[in-house]
N, C-alpha and C positions, 0 to 999 in steps of 0.2 A: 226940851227942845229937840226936834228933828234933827236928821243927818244924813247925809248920802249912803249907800250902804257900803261905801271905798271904806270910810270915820266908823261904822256900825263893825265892819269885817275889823278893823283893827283894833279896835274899843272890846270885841270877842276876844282877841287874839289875848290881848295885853290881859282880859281878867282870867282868862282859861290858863295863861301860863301864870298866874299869882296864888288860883286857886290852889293851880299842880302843886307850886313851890311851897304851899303852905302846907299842904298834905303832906308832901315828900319829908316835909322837915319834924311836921309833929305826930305821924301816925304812928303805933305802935307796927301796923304793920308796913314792910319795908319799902312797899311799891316795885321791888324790880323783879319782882319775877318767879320769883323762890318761893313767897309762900300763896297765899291767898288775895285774889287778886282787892285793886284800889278801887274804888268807883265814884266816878262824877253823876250826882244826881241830878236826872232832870224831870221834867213834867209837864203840866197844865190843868188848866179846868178849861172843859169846853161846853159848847153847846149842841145839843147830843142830833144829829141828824147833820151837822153842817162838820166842826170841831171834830169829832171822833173819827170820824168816815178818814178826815185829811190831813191829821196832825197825829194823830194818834197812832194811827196807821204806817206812816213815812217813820214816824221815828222808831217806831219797832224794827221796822225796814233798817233804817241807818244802825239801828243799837247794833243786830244782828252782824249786821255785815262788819262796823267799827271789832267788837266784842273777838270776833273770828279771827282778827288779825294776827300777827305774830304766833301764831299756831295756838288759838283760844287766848294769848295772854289780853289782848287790848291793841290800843295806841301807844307807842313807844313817844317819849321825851327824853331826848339827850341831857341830862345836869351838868353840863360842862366838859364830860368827856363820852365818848361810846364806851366806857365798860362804867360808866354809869348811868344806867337809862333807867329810867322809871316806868310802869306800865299801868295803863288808868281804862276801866271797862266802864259805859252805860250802865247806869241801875232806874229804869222809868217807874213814874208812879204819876198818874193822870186819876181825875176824879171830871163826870159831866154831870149839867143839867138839863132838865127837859126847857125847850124854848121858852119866852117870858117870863123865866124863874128866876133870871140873873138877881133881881134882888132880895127873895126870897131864898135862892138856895146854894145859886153860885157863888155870890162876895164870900157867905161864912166857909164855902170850898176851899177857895181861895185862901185865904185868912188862916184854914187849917193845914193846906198842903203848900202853903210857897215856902214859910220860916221851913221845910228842911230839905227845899231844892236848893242845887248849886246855879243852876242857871230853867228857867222857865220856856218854853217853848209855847209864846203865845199865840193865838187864833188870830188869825189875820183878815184880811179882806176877801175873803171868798165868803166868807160870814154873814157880808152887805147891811143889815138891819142890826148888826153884834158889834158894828165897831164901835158903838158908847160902851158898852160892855167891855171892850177890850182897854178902851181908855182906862176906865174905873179899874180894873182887874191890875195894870202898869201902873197905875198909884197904889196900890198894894201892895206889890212889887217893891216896888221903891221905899216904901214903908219898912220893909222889912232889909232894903238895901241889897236885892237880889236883882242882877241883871235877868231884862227881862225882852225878848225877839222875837219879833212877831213879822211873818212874811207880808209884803206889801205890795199893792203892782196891778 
Protein backbone atom coordinates (compact mmCIF):
# COMPACT_ATOMS: atom_id res chain seq x y z
CA UNK A 1 0.00 0.00 0.00
CA UNK A 2 0.96 3.59 -0.73
CA UNK A 3 1.46 6.53 1.79
CA UNK A 4 1.91 10.05 1.97
CA UNK A 5 5.49 10.92 2.27
CA UNK A 6 4.44 12.65 6.11
CA UNK A 7 3.70 8.06 7.05
CA UNK A 8 6.92 7.33 4.42
CA UNK A 9 9.33 10.11 6.47
CA UNK A 10 8.23 8.47 9.79
CA UNK A 11 8.06 4.74 8.78
CA UNK A 12 12.26 5.93 7.84
CA UNK A 13 12.43 7.50 10.94
CA UNK A 14 11.11 4.71 13.17
CA UNK A 15 13.15 1.78 11.05
CA UNK A 16 16.56 3.96 10.89
CA UNK A 17 16.30 4.33 14.73
CA UNK A 18 15.62 0.28 15.23
CA UNK A 19 18.21 -0.55 12.79
CA UNK A 20 20.77 1.99 14.85
CA UNK A 21 19.54 0.29 18.24
CA UNK A 22 20.11 -2.99 16.85
CA UNK A 23 23.60 -2.18 15.84
CA UNK A 24 24.36 -0.30 18.79
CA UNK A 25 23.50 -3.22 21.00
CA UNK A 26 25.03 -6.14 19.04
CA UNK A 27 28.14 -4.89 17.30
CA UNK A 28 31.41 -5.78 18.43
CA UNK A 29 32.26 -2.66 17.37
CA UNK A 30 31.17 0.33 19.75
CA UNK A 31 29.60 2.99 17.56
CA UNK A 32 30.57 6.05 19.47
CA UNK A 33 33.42 7.21 18.15
CA UNK A 34 36.55 5.62 19.64
CA UNK A 35 37.18 3.12 17.24
CA UNK A 36 36.14 2.37 13.73
CA UNK A 37 33.43 3.92 12.46
CA UNK A 38 29.44 2.02 12.12
CA UNK A 39 27.86 1.90 8.74
CA UNK A 40 24.23 1.81 7.58
CA UNK A 41 24.21 0.18 4.19
CA UNK A 42 22.50 1.48 1.45
CA UNK A 43 22.19 1.10 -2.46
CA UNK A 44 20.13 0.12 -5.60
CA UNK A 45 20.03 -1.35 -8.99
CA UNK A 46 19.37 0.92 -11.56
CA UNK A 47 18.87 1.43 -14.98
CA UNK A 48 22.12 2.74 -16.44
CA UNK A 49 21.55 6.05 -18.47
CA UNK A 50 18.41 7.22 -16.38
CA UNK A 51 19.17 5.44 -12.35
CA UNK A 52 22.82 6.12 -12.31
CA UNK A 53 23.19 9.59 -13.63
CA UNK A 54 20.33 10.39 -10.59
CA UNK A 55 20.38 8.05 -7.76
CA UNK A 56 23.59 7.11 -7.74
CA UNK A 57 25.06 10.26 -8.01
CA UNK A 58 22.95 12.32 -5.15
CA UNK A 59 23.75 9.60 -2.86
CA UNK A 60 27.29 9.85 -3.04
CA UNK A 61 26.56 13.43 -2.72
CA UNK A 62 24.56 12.87 0.51
CA UNK A 63 27.02 9.80 1.71
CA UNK A 64 29.84 12.55 1.51
CA UNK A 65 28.46 15.16 2.95
CA UNK A 66 26.50 12.82 6.10
CA UNK A 67 30.12 10.69 6.37
CA UNK A 68 31.92 14.56 7.06
CA UNK A 69 29.89 15.29 9.81
CA UNK A 70 31.12 15.28 13.41
CA UNK A 71 34.67 15.92 12.20
CA UNK A 72 34.73 12.42 9.70
CA UNK A 73 32.83 10.50 12.55
CA UNK A 74 29.20 10.34 10.87
CA UNK A 75 25.65 11.17 12.13
CA UNK A 76 25.53 11.25 15.73
CA UNK A 77 22.33 9.46 17.74
CA UNK A 78 21.85 10.26 21.15
CA UNK A 79 20.93 6.51 23.30
CA UNK A 80 19.32 8.14 25.99
CA UNK A 81 21.94 10.59 27.18
CA UNK A 82 24.72 13.04 25.30
CA UNK A 83 27.79 11.16 26.63
CA UNK A 84 26.22 8.36 24.99
CA UNK A 85 25.93 8.99 21.31
CA UNK A 86 26.53 6.52 18.87
CA UNK A 87 27.90 7.51 15.38
CA UNK A 88 26.80 5.56 12.01
CA UNK A 89 28.54 6.56 8.28
CA UNK A 90 27.14 5.59 4.74
CA UNK A 91 28.77 2.64 3.12
CA UNK A 92 27.06 2.55 -0.86
CA UNK A 93 26.99 -0.32 -3.06
CA UNK A 94 24.67 0.18 -6.35
CA UNK A 95 24.86 -2.37 -9.24
CA UNK A 96 23.03 -1.17 -13.11
CA UNK A 97 21.67 -2.47 -16.09
CA UNK A 98 21.71 -1.61 -19.58
CA UNK A 99 17.85 -0.69 -20.44
CA UNK A 100 15.32 -3.57 -21.30
CA UNK A 101 17.48 -6.07 -19.27
CA UNK A 102 15.54 -5.59 -16.19
CA UNK A 103 14.50 -9.26 -16.55
CA UNK A 104 17.43 -10.55 -17.69
CA UNK A 105 19.96 -8.79 -15.56
CA UNK A 106 18.52 -6.56 -13.20
CA UNK A 107 15.99 -8.79 -10.90
CA UNK A 108 19.24 -11.45 -10.27
CA UNK A 109 21.09 -7.72 -9.29
CA UNK A 110 18.60 -7.23 -7.25
CA UNK A 111 18.29 -10.49 -5.65
CA UNK A 112 22.08 -10.46 -5.09
CA UNK A 113 22.65 -6.85 -3.64
CA UNK A 114 19.36 -5.98 -1.57
CA UNK A 115 19.81 -9.18 1.21
CA UNK A 116 22.90 -6.95 2.46
CA UNK A 117 21.47 -3.38 2.26
CA UNK A 118 20.07 -1.77 5.41
CA UNK A 119 17.84 0.32 3.48
CA UNK A 120 17.59 0.44 -0.63
CA UNK A 121 17.42 3.74 -2.40
CA UNK A 122 15.01 3.02 -5.27
CA UNK A 123 14.77 4.64 -8.88
CA UNK A 124 11.89 6.56 -9.00
CA UNK A 125 9.85 8.27 -11.55
CA UNK A 126 12.23 10.23 -13.66
CA UNK A 127 12.64 6.57 -15.00
CA UNK A 128 9.03 7.01 -16.92
CA UNK A 129 9.18 3.40 -18.85
CA UNK A 130 11.13 1.74 -15.38
CA UNK A 131 8.45 2.13 -13.09
CA UNK A 132 7.17 -1.80 -13.60
CA UNK A 133 10.67 -2.39 -13.04
CA UNK A 134 10.76 -0.49 -9.96
CA UNK A 135 7.49 -2.15 -8.80
CA UNK A 136 9.11 -5.67 -9.31
CA UNK A 137 12.61 -4.50 -7.77
CA UNK A 138 9.96 -3.31 -4.12
CA UNK A 139 8.72 -6.94 -4.06
CA UNK A 140 12.28 -8.03 -3.81
CA UNK A 141 12.68 -5.77 -1.32
CA UNK A 142 10.17 -6.82 0.58
CA UNK A 143 11.00 -10.29 0.05
CA UNK A 144 14.02 -9.96 1.74
CA UNK A 145 12.04 -7.53 4.42
CA UNK A 146 14.25 -4.55 3.43
CA UNK A 147 12.82 -1.06 3.40
CA UNK A 148 12.71 0.08 0.26
CA UNK A 149 12.24 4.36 -1.07
CA UNK A 150 12.02 5.41 -3.97
CA UNK A 151 11.39 9.17 -5.01
CA UNK A 152 8.09 10.00 -6.41
CA UNK A 153 6.47 13.31 -7.99
Amino acid sequence: PFCTATEMAVRFLVLLLACLQARTTSSVVPCNGTGAPCFIQLGGVYNKGCGDTRYIASSIAMAKIVNSLNNGKGFGINAGSNENKHFFQFNLSFATYEKDQYDTVGAALAVNLFPRLDFIVGQGAHCGAEDKNTLKMARIADNYQKLYLTQRG
